[in-house]
N, C-alpha and C positions, 0 to 999 in steps of 0.2 A: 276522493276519500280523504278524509281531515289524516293528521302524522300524527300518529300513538305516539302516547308524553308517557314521562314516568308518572305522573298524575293517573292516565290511565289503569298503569299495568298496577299500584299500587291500590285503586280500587278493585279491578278483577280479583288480586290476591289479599282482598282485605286484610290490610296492613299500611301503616302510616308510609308517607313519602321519605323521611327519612330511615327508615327501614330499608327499602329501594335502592337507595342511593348509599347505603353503606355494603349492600349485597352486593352492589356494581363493582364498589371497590373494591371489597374481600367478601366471598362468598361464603367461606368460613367463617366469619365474624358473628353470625346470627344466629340462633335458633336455628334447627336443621328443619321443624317445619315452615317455619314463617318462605326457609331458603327454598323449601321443596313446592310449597305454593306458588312465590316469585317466578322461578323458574318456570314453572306451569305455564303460569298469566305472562308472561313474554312469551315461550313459544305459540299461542293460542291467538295474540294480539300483533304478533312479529315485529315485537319490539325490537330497535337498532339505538342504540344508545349516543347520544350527541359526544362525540369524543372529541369536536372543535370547543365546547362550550366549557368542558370537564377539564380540556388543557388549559383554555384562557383562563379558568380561576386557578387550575395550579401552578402554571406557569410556563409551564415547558409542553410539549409534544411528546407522544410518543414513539419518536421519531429522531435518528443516527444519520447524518450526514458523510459521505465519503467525498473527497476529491483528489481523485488522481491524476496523472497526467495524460496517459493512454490507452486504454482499458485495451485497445489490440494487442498491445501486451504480453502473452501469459502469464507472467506473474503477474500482474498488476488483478488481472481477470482472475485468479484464481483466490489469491487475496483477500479481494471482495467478497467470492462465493464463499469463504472462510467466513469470512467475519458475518454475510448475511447469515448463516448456519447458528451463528453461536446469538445475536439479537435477535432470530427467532423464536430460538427456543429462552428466550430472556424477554417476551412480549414485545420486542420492537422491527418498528419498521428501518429499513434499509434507506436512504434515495443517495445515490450513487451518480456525483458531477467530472465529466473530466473537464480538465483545463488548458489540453493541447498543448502542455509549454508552455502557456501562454502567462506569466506574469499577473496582468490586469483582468483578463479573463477568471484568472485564480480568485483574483482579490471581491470581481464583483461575485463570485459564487459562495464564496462564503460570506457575502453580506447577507447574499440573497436568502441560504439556509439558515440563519440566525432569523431573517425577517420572520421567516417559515414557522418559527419556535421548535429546532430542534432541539434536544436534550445536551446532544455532545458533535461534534464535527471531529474525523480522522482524514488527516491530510498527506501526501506525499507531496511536498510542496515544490516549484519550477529551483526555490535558492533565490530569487531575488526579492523579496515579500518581507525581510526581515524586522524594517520599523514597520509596517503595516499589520504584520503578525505582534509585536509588539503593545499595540496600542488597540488592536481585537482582545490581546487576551485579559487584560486588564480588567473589560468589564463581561468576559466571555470565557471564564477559564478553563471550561469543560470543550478542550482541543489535545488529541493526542496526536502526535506527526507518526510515519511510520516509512520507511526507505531510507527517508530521508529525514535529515535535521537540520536546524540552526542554530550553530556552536554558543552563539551572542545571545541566546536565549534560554530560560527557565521554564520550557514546557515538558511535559510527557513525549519519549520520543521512540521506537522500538525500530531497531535494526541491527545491521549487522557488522564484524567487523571489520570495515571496508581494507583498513591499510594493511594489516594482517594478511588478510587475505592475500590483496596482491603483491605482500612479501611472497608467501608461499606458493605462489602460483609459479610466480617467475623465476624464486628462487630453484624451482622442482624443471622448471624449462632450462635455466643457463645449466646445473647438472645434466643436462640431458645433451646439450652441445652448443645452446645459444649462444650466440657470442655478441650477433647484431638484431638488436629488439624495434619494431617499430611495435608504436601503440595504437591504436583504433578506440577514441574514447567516446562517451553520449555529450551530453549537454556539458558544457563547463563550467556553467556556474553552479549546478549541484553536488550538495557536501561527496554524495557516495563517487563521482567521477573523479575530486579532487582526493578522497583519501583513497581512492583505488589507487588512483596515479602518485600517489604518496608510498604507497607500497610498494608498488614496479623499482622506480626510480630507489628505491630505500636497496633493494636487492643488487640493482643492477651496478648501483655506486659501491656495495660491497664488493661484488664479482670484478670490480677496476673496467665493469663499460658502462660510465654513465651515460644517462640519454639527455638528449638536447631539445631543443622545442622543435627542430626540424624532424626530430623520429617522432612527434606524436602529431595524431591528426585527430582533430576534435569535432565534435557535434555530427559526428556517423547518426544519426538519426534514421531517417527512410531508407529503405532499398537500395534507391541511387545512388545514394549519396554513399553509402556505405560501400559498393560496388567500385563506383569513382576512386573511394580513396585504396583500397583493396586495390587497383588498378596500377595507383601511383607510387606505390608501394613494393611490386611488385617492378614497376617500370625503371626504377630507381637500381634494382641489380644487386642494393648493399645489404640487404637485411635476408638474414636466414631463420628469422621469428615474428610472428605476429601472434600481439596481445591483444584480444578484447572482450573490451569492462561493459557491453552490451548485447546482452546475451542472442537476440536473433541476427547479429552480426553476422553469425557462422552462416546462415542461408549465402550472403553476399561475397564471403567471402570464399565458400568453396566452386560459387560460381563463377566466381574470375579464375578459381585455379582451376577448373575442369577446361574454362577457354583455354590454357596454354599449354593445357595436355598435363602439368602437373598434379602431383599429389600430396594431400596431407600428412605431416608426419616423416616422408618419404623426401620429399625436394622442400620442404620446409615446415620447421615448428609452428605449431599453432594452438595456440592454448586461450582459455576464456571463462566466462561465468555465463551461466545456464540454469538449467532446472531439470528435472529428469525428463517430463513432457515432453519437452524440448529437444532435450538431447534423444529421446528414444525413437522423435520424428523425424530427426535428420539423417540418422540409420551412419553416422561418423563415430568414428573414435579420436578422443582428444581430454587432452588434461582440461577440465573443469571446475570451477566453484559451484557448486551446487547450492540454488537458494530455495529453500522450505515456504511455498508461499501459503500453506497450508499452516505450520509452525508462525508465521509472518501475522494471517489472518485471525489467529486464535487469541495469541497474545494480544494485539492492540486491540481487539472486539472487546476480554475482561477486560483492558485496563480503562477502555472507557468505561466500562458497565458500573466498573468501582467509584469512580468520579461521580457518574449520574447519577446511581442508586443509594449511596453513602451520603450522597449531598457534600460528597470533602474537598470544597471549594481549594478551601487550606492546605492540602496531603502535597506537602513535599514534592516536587518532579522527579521523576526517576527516568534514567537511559537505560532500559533495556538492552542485551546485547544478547541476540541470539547466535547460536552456535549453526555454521557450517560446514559442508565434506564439502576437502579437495580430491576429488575424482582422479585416480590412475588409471590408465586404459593398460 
């Protein structure tokens, strides 16, 4: 069976081909009978409209790029289901890249979604990307970053107050009795691990116990490894608090303390950032940052939809900074 052209359905609905093709675009733009024919003569012909051929002459896709770094995640996952929620109901499609950490894996995914012709790309980026991101946006400016940022750059960025934050986490833990803080941080080359750990350190240098590079143990990523350092820490004898700026941490780390018979809170402080999800699955109480991945998804979804839709190549970068709860139990 030959593929129904707009040629077709515009004779079914006798009416010219450019008729057709401005009803494709705005359906409102025409005569309401010529619209109420059209529509006819596609359902009746099951017309599907070439949306490859409509992008190549405008330019773009209708089509939103994510890349994250771990969609296991919950926030990262939930995020996404944010921001799909709001380009749906804004006619766009989602495609949705993680990057594993991976730097170079980052790099070639958003060559690949620009190959693609997407309209805009949102990124939480690994932190080592910075000239590459650089010389993307240049001819690619419809990128907004989101968790994260890079300070050395001029893009769209939404997130949160990281150093803030973990002033007030830990300044709300040493009142509470801390005196000896280890930290348990993610990756260290991204902004949020460096200003989280910007703000511990900013508290704990007030309180007169600052920390050293031997109380922080960095790149808690997976399970194990999170486990391992929770262990050494633990092994160590000296510390009566543990901080961490990676919210599924707490599975790893209540699981070392249930091995040694210990409890949260009780034979040591333990405080962190989370989400409610999160925290309502692990059935613990503990002082937390609570992050809005919902609040997270909403925001960088309009800020992109402003860039794409406005065409404001030129609109100034703005750093968004959303607002979160520090969680008392």
């Amino acid at each position: 069976m030959a593929k129904v052209t707009i040629i077709d359905v515009a004779n079914r609905a006798g009416v010219s081909i450019s008729t057709v093709s401005r009803y494709l675009k705005d359906a409102g733009s025409i005569n309401p009978v010529s619209s109420a024919k059209i529509d006819l003569a596609i359902r009746e012909l099951n017309y599907v409209p070439n949306s490859f051929a409509r992008n190549l002459k405008r330019g773009s896709a209708d089509l939103i790029g994510v890349v994250e770094p771990d969609i296991s995640q919950s926030f990262f996952s939930r995020t996404v289901k944010a921001v799909n929620n709001i380009l749906y109901q804004n006619g766009y499609m989602l495609l949705v890249c993680d990057s594993d950490f991976q730097p170079r894996k980052e790099q070639f995914l958003i060559n690949r979604l620009i190959e693609q012709n997407v309209s805009g790309i949102l990124l939480a980026t690994t932190g080592k990307n910075a000239e590459f991101l650089r010389k993307i946006s240049e001819r690619f400016p419809n990128i907004v970053l989101f968790d994260r940022e890079e300070e050395s750059l001029s893009l769209d960025c939404v997130v949160e107050d990281n150093e803030e934050n973990g002033y007030r986490l830990t300044k709300h833990l040493i009142d509470q009795g801390g005196k000896r803080i280890a930290v348990l941080t993610g990756m260290s080359f991204a902004s949020s691990t460096r200003q989280r750990l910007a703000g511990i350190c900013r508290a704990a240098e007030e309180a007169g116990i600052p920390l050293s590079a031997k109380d922080t143990y960095m790149n808690g990523i997976n399970k194990e490894v999170i486990q391992e350092n929770a262990a050494k820490i633990l092994e160590a004898g000296i510390y009566d608090t543990i901080i961490f700026t990676i919210p599924r941490s707490i599975f790893g780390i209540q699981s070392v303390l249930e091995s040694r018979g210990m409890q949260m809170g009780k034979d040591i402080l333990v405080g962190g950032w989370s989400n409610r999800e999160l925290f309502q699955q692990s059935g613990l109480q503990y002082p937390a940052i609570f992050q809005d991945a919902d609040q997270m998804g909403t925001t960088v979804a309009n800020r992109i939809l402003r860039r794409v839709n406005l065409r404001e190549e030129f609109l100034p970068s703005e750093r968004i900074v959303l607002e979160t709860e520090l969680y008392i139990p």
